[in-house]
Structures are given as structure tokens and as C-alpha cells.
Backbone as a chain_set.jsonl record, in Angstrom:
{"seq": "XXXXXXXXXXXXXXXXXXXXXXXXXXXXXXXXXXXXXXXXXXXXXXXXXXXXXXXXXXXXXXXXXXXXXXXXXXXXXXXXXXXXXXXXXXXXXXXXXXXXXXXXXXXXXXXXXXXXXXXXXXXXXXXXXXXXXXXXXXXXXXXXXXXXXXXXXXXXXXXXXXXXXXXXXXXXXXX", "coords": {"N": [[0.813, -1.188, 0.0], [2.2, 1.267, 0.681], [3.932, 1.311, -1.668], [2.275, 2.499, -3.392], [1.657, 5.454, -3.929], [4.25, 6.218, -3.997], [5.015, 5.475, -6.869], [2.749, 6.166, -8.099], [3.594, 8.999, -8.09], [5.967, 8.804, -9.448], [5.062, 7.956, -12.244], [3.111, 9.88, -12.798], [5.835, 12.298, -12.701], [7.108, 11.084, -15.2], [5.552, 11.119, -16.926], [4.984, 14.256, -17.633], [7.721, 14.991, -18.355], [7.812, 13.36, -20.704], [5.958, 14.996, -21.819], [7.287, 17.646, -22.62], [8.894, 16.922, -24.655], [9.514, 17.286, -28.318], [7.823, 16.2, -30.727], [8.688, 14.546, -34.111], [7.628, 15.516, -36.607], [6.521, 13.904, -39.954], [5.994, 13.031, -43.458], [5.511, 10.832, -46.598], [5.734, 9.855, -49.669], [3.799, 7.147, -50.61], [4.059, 5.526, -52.75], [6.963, 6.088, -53.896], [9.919, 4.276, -54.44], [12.162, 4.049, -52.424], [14.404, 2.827, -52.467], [16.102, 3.07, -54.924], [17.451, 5.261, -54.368], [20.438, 7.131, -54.216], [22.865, 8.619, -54.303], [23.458, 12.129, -53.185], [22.333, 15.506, -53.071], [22.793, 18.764, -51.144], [20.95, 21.796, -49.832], [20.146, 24.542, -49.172], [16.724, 26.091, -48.674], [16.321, 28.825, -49.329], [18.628, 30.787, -51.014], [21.581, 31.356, -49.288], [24.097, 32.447, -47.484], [24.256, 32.408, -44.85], [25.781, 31.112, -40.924], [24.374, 29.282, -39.951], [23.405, 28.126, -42.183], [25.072, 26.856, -43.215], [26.557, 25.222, -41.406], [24.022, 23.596, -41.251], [23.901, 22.482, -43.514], [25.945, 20.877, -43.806], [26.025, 19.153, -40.988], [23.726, 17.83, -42.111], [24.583, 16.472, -44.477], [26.593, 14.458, -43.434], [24.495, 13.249, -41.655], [23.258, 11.65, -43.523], [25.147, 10.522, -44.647], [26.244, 8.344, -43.376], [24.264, 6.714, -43.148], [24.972, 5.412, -46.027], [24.518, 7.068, -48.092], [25.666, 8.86, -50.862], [27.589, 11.796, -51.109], [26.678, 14.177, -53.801], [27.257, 16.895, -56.304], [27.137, 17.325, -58.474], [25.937, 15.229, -60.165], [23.19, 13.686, -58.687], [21.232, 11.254, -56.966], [18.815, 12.563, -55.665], [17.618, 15.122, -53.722], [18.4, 17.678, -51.175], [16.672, 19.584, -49.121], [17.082, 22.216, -46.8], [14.837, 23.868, -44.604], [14.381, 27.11, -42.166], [11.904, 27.801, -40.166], [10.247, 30.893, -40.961], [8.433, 32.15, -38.907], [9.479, 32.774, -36.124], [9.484, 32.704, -32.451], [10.168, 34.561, -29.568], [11.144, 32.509, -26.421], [10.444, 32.737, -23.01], [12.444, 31.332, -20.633], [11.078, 29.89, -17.798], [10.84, 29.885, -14.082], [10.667, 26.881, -12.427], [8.503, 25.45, -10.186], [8.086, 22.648, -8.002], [6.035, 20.57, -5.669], [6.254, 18.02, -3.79], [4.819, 14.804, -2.336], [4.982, 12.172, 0.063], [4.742, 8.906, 1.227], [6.267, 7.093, 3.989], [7.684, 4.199, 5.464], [8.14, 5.522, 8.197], [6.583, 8.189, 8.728], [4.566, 10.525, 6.653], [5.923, 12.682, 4.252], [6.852, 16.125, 3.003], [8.262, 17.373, 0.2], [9.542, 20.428, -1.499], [10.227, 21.889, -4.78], [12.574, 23.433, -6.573], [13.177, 24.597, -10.147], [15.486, 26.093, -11.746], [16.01, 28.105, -14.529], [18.854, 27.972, -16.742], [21.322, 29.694, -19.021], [19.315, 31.821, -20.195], [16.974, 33.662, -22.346], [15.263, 31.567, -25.406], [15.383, 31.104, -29.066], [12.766, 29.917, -31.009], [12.525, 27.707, -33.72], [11.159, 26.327, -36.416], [12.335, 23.868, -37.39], [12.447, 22.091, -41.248], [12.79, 19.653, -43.135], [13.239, 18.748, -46.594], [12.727, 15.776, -49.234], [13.563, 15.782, -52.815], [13.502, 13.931, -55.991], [15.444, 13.964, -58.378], [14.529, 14.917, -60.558], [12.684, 17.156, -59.391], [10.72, 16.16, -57.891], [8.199, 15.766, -55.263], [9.327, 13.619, -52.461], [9.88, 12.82, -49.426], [9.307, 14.576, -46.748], [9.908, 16.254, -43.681], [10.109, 17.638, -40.078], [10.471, 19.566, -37.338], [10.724, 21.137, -34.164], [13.68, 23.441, -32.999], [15.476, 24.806, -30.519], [17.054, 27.823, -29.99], [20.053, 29.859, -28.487], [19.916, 33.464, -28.752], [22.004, 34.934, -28.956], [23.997, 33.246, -28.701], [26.646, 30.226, -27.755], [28.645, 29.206, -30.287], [28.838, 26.14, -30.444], [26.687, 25.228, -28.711], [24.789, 25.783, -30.523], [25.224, 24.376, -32.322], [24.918, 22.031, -31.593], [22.63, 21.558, -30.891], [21.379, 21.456, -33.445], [21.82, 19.327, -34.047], [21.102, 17.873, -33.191], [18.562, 17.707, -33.413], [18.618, 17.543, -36.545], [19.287, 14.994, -36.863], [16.588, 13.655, -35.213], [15.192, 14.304, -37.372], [15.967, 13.115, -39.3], [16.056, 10.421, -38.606], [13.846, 9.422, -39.523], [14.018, 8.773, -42.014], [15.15, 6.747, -44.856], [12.129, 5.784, -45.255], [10.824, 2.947, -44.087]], "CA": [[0.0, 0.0, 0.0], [2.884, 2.487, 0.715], [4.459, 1.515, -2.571], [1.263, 3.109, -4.644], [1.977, 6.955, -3.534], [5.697, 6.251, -4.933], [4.797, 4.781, -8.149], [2.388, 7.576, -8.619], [4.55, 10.587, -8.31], [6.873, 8.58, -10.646], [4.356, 8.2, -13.085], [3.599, 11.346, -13.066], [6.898, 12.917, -13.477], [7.618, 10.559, -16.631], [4.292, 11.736, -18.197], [5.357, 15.355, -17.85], [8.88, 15.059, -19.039], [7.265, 13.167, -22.16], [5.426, 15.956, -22.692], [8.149, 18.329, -22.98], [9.698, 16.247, -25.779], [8.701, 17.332, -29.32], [8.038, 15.217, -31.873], [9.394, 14.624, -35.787], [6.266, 14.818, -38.004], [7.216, 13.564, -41.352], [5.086, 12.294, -44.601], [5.946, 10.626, -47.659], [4.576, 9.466, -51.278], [3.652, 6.02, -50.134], [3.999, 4.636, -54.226], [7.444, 5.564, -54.485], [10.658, 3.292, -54.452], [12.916, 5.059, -51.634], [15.612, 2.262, -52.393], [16.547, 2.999, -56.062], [18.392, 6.272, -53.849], [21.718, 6.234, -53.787], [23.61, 9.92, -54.085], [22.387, 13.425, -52.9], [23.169, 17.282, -53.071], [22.036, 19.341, -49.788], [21.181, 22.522, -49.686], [18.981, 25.746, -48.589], [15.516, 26.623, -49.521], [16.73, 30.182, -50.191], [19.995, 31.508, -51.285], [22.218, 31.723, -48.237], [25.329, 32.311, -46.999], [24.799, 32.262, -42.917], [26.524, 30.146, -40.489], [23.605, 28.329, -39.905], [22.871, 27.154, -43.557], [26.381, 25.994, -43.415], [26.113, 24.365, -40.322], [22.788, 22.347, -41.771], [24.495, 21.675, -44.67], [27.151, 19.742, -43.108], [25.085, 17.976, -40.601], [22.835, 16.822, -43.203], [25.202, 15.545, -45.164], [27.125, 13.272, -42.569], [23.327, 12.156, -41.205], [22.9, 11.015, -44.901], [26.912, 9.474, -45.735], [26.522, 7.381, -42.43], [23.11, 5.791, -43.909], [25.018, 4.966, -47.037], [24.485, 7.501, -49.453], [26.893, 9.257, -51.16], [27.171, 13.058, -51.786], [27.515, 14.211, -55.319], [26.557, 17.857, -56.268], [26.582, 17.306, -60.012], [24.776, 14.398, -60.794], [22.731, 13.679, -57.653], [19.43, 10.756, -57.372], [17.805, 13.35, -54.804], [18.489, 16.498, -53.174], [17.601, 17.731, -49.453], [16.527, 21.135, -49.067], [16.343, 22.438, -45.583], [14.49, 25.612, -44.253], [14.401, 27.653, -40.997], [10.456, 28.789, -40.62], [10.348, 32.789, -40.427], [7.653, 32.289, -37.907], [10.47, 32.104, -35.371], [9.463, 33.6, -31.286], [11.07, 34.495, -28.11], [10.055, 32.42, -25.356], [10.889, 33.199, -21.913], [12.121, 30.111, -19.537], [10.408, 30.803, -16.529], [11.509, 29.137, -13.48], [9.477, 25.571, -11.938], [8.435, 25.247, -8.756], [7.209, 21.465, -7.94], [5.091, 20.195, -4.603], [5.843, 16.803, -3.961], [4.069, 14.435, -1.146], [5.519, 10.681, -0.225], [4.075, 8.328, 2.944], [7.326, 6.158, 4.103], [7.364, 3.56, 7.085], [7.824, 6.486, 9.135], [5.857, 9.134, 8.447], [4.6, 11.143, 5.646], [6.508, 13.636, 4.181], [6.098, 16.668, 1.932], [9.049, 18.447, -0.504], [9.5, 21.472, -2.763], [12.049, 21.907, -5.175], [12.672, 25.043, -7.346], [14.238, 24.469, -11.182], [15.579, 27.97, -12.107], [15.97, 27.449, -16.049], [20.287, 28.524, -16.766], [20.999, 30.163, -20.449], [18.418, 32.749, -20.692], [16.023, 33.112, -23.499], [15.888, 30.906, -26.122], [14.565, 31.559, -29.922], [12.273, 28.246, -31.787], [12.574, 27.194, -34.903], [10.489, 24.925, -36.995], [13.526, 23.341, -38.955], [12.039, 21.313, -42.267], [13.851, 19.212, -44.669], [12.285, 18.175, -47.822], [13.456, 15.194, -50.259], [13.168, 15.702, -53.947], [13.819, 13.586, -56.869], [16.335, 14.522, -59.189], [13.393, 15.287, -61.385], [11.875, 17.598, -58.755], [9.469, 15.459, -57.028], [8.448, 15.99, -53.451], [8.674, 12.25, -51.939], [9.682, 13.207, -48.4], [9.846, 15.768, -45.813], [10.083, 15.969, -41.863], [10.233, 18.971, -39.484], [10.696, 19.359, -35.924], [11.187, 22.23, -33.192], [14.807, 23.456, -32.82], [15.562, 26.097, -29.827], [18.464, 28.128, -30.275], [20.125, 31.07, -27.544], [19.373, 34.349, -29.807], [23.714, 35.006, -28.963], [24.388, 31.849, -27.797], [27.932, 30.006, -28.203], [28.793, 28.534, -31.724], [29.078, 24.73, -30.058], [25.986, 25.141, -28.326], [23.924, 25.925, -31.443], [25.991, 23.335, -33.767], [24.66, 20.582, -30.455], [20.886, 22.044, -30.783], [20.908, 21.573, -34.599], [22.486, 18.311, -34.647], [20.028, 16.684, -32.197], [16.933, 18.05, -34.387], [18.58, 17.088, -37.728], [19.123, 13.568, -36.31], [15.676, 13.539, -35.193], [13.93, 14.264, -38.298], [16.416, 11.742, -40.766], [16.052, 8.904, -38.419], [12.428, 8.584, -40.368], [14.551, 8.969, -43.526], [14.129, 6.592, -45.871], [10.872, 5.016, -44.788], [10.85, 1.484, -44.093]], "C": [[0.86, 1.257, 0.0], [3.945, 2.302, -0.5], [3.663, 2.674, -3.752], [1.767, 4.784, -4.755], [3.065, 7.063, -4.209], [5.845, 6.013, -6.284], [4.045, 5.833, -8.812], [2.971, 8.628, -9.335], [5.644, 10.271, -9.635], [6.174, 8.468, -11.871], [3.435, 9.591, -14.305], [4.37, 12.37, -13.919], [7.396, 12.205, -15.108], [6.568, 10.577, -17.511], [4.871, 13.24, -18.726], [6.473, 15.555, -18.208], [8.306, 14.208, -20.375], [6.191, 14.287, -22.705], [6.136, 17.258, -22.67], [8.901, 18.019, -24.128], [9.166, 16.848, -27.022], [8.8, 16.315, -29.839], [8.041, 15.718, -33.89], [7.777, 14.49, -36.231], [6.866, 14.78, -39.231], [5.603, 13.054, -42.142], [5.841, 12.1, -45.607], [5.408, 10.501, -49.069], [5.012, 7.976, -50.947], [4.16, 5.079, -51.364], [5.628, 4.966, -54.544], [9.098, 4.762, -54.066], [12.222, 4.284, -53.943], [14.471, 4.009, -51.999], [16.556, 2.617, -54.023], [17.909, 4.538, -55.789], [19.727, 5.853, -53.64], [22.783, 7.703, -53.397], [22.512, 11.29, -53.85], [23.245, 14.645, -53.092], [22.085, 18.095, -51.705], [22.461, 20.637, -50.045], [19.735, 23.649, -49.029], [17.945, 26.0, -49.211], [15.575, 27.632, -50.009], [17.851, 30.457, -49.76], [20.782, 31.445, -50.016], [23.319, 31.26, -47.713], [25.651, 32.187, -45.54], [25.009, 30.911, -42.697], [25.57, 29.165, -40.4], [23.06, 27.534, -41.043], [24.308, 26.645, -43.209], [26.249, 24.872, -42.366], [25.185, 23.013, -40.601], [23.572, 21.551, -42.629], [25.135, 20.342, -44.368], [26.635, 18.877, -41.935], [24.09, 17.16, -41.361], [23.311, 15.749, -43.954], [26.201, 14.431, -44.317], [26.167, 12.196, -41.829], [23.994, 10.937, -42.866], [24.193, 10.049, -45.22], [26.52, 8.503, -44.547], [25.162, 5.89, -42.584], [23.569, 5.403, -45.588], [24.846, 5.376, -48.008], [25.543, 8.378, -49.706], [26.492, 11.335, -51.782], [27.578, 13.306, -53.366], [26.6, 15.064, -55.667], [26.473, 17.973, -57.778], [26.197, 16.455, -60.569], [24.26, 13.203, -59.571], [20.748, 12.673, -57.893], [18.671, 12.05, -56.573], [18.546, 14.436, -54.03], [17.278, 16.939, -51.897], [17.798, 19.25, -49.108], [15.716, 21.098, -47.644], [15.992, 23.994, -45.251], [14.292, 25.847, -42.275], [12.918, 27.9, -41.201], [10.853, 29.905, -40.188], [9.768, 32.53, -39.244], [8.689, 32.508, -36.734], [10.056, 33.126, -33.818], [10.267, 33.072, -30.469], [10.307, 33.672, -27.229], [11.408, 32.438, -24.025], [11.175, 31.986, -20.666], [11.84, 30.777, -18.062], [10.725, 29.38, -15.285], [9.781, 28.25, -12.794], [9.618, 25.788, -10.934], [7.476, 23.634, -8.83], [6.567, 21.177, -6.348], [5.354, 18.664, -4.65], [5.387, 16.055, -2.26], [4.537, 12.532, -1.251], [5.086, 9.8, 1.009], [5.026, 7.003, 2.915], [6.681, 5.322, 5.135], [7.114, 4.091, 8.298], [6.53, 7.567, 9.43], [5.543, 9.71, 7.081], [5.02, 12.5, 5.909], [5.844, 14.591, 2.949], [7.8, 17.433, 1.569], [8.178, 18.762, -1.309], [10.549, 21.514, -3.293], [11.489, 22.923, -6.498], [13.67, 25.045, -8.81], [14.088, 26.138, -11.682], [16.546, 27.309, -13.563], [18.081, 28.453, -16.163], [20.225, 28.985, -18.452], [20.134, 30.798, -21.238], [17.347, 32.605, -21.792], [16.196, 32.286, -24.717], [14.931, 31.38, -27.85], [14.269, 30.103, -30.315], [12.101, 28.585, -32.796], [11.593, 26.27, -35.434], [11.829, 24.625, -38.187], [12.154, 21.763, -40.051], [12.959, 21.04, -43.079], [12.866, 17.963, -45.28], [13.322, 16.995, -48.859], [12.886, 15.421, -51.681], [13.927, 15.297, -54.658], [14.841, 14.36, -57.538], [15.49, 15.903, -60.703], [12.383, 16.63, -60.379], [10.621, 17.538, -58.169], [9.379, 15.148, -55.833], [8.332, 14.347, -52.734], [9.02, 12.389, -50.601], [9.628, 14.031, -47.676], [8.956, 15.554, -44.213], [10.065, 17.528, -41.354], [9.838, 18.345, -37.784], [11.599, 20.979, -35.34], [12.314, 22.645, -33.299], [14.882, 25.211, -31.793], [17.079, 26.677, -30.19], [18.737, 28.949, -29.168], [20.453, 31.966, -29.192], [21.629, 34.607, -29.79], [24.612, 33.941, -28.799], [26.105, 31.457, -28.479], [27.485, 29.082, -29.494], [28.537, 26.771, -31.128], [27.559, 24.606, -29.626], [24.642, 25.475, -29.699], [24.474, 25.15, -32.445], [24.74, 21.904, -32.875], [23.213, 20.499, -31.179], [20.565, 21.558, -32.37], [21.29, 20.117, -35.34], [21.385, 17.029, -34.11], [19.17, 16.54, -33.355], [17.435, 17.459, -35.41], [18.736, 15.516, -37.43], [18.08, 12.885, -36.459], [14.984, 13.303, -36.085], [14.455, 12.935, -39.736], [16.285, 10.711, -40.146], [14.351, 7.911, -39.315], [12.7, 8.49, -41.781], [15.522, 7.703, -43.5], [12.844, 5.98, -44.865], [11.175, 3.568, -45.095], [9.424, 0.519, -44.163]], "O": [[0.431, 2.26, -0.569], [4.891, 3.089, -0.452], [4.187, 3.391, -4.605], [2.253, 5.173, -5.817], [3.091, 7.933, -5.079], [6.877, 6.389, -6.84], [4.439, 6.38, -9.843], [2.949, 9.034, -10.497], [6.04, 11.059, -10.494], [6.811, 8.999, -12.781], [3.263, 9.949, -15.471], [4.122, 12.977, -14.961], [7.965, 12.863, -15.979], [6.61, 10.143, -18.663], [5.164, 13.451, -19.903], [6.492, 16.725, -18.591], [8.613, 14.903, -21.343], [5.735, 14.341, -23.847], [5.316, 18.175, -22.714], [9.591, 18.921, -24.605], [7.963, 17.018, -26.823], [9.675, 15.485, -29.595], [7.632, 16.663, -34.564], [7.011, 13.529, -36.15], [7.713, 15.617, -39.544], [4.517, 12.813, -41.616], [6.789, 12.858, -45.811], [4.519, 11.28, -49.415], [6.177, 7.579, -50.97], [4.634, 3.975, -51.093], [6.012, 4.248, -55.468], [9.212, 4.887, -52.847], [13.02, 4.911, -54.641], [15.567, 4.518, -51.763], [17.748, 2.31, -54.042], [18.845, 4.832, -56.532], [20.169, 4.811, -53.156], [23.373, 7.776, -52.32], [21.332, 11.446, -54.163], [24.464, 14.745, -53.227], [20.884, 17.909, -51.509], [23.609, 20.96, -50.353], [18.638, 23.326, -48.573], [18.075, 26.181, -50.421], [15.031, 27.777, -51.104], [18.225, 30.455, -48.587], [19.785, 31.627, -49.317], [23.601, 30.085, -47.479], [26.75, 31.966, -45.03], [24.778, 29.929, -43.403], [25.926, 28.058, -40.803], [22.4, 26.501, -40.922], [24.175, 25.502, -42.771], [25.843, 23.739, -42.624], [25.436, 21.841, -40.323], [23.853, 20.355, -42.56], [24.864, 19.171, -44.636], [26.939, 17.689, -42.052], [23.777, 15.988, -41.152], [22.859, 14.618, -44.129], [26.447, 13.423, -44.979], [26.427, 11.045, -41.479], [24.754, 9.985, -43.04], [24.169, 9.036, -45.918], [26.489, 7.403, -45.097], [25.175, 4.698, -42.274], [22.669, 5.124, -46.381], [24.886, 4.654, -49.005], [26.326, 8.659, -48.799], [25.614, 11.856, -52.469], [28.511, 12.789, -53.979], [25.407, 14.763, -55.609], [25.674, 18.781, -58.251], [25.981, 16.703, -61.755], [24.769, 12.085, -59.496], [19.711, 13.007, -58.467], [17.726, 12.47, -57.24], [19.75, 14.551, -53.801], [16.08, 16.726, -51.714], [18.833, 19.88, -48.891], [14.667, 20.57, -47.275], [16.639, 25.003, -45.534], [14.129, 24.983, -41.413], [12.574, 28.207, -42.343], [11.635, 30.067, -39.252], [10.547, 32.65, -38.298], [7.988, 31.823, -35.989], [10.295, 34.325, -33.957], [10.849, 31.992, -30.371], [9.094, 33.843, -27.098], [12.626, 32.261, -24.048], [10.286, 31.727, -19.855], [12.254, 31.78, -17.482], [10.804, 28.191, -15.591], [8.604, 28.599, -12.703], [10.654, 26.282, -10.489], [6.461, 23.475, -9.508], [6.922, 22.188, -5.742], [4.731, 18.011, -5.488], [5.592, 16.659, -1.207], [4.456, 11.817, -2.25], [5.24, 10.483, 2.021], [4.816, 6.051, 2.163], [5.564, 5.506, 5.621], [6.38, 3.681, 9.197], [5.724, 7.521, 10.359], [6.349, 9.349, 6.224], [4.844, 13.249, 6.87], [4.907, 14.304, 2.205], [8.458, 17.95, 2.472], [7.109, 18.342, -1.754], [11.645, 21.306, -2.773], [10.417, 23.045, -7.091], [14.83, 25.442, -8.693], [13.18, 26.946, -11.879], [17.402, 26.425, -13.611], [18.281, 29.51, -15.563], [19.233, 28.689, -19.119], [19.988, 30.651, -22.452], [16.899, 31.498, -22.091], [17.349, 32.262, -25.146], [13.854, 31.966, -27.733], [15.073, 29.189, -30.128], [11.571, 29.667, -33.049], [11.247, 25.358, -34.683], [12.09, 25.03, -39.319], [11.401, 20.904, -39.592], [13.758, 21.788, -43.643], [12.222, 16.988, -44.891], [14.469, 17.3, -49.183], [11.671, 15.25, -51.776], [15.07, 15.745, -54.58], [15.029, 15.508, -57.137], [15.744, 16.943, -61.31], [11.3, 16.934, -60.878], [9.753, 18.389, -57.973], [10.18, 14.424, -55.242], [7.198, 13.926, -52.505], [8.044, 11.829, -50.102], [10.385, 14.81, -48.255], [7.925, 14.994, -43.839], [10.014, 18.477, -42.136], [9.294, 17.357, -37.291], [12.547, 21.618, -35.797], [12.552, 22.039, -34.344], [14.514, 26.324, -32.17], [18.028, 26.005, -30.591], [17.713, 29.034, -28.49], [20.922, 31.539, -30.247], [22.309, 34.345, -30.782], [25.843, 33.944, -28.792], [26.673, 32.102, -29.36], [26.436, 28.47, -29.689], [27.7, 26.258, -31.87], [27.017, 23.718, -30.284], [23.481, 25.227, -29.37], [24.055, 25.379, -33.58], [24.0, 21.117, -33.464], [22.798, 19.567, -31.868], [19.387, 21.252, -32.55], [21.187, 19.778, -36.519], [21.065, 15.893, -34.461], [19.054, 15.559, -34.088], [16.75, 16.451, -35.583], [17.946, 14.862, -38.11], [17.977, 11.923, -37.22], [14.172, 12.379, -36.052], [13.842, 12.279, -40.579], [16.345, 9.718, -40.871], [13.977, 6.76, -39.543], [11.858, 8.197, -42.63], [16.378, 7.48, -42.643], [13.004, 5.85, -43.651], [11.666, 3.126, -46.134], [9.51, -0.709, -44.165]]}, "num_chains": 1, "name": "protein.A"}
């Protein structure tokens, strides 16, 4: 009986840390033949020279060589165009306060505990990356959250962009 109260609170907490997680939404073209892929060219939805298209670039393309395909920017089966959404806001981490309540052999007890968020504001992203044919035919694309710090250090926004691009190619190809 004094296990239930413990099992609870843990239940609980591993609901609410799964709902902090985002998730990859992806879709494909169900009809066509993701294996006949073999080389790619990666690049930006529009024109661009910032660090962060570079950055994509080059994580994209090491997801993609480590699954076996090969880069090749002049005669390429498919090409992977990724975008930042404009939409992009500030949000403000605001610090947690939790309440927790536990009934031991002894007595019942009650904590509080106080998470004060470190690294200030952060800006979100919707990163998207699209697959298209050589021929220019949309057969996949993915997207998923990506926070960034608006000044933040170079390492710390390479980490943030490496997770997310991870995230969204592990549904790349479809199985």
C-alpha cells in the first residue's frame, strides 16, 4: 500500500517530461521506391550564406553518408533542401516550482524543489527538410522544433541543430 503513492509521483513525473519532448512529423509518397536512392546534393531553400545554412548543410550531409548515401553535387538521385520557418518567437524560460508528497514507514513527508531554467532566453525554430527527386518530385519531408540562444555560443547551437537534424532523418528513408 505504501508503494502506490511512490509509483504515482513517478508516473507522473515521466508523463510530464514526455510531454516536454517534441516530436518529428514527417510524410511521404507512399507509391514511391525510396531504395533505387543512392547519391544526394544538400542545400537551402533560399539563397544563403549564414553560419547556420552551413552548419545544416554539413550535418545533413554526414546524417545522410553514415546511412550509405553518397554526396555528389553534379549528378545527384535526390536532393535535401532544408528551411528555418520565419515564424520564429522568443520564449521566456520561466523558473518551476514542484510540490511533492511521499508516505514512508515512518511518516509522511512533503518536498519542494525550485528548477531555475540557466541560459536565458531561447529563440524556436520549426527546422524542415524536404526530399526531392532529381526530377523535382516531393517524396519526403520531416520537421521538428529546434531552440536556439538568440547570442548563444557557436558549439551550443551546432549541439541544438544536430540533435533536431538527427531527429527528423532517423524517419529517412521510410521502411
Amino acid at each position: 500500500m505504501t508503494l502506490l503513492p511512490k509509483y504515482s509521483v513517478l508516473a507522473i513525473l515521466l508523463s510530464l517530461v514526455g510531454a516536454c519532448t517534441s516530436a518529428v512529423s514527417y510524410d511521404y509518397d507512399t507509391e514511391y521506391a525510396f531504395s533505387q536512392l543512392q547519391s544526394f546534393t544538400v542545400g537551402a531553400a533560399r539563397a544563403s550564406e549564414d553560419l547556420i545554412a552551413k552548419r545544416l548543410n554539413s550535418l545533413i550531409s554526414d546524417d545522410l553518408t553514415t546511412k550509405n548515401f553518397s554526396r555528389n553535387d553534379q549528378r545527384a538521385d535526390f536532393r535535401v533542401i532544408h528551411a528555418l520557418a520565419d515564424g520564429m518567437h522568443q520564449t521566456k524560460e520561466q523558473p518551476i516550482v514542484s510540490v511533492g508528497a511521499s508516505a514512508g514507514s515512518w511518516k509522511p513527508r512533503l518536498g519542494v524543489g525550485v528548477s531555475v531554467p540557466i541560459g536565458g532566453n531561447k529563440i524556436s525554430y520549426v527546422l524542415k527538410i524536404s526530399i526531392t527527386t532529381s526530377a523535382g518530385q516531393l517524396v519526403w519531408q520531416g520537421q521538428d522544433t529546434v531552440k536556439l540562444n538568440g547570442g548563444g555560443d557557436p558549439d551550443e547551437k551546432s549541439a541544438a541543430l544536430s540533435s533536431t537534424v538527427t531527429k527528423i532523418l532517423s524517419k529517412f528513408p521510410p521502411r
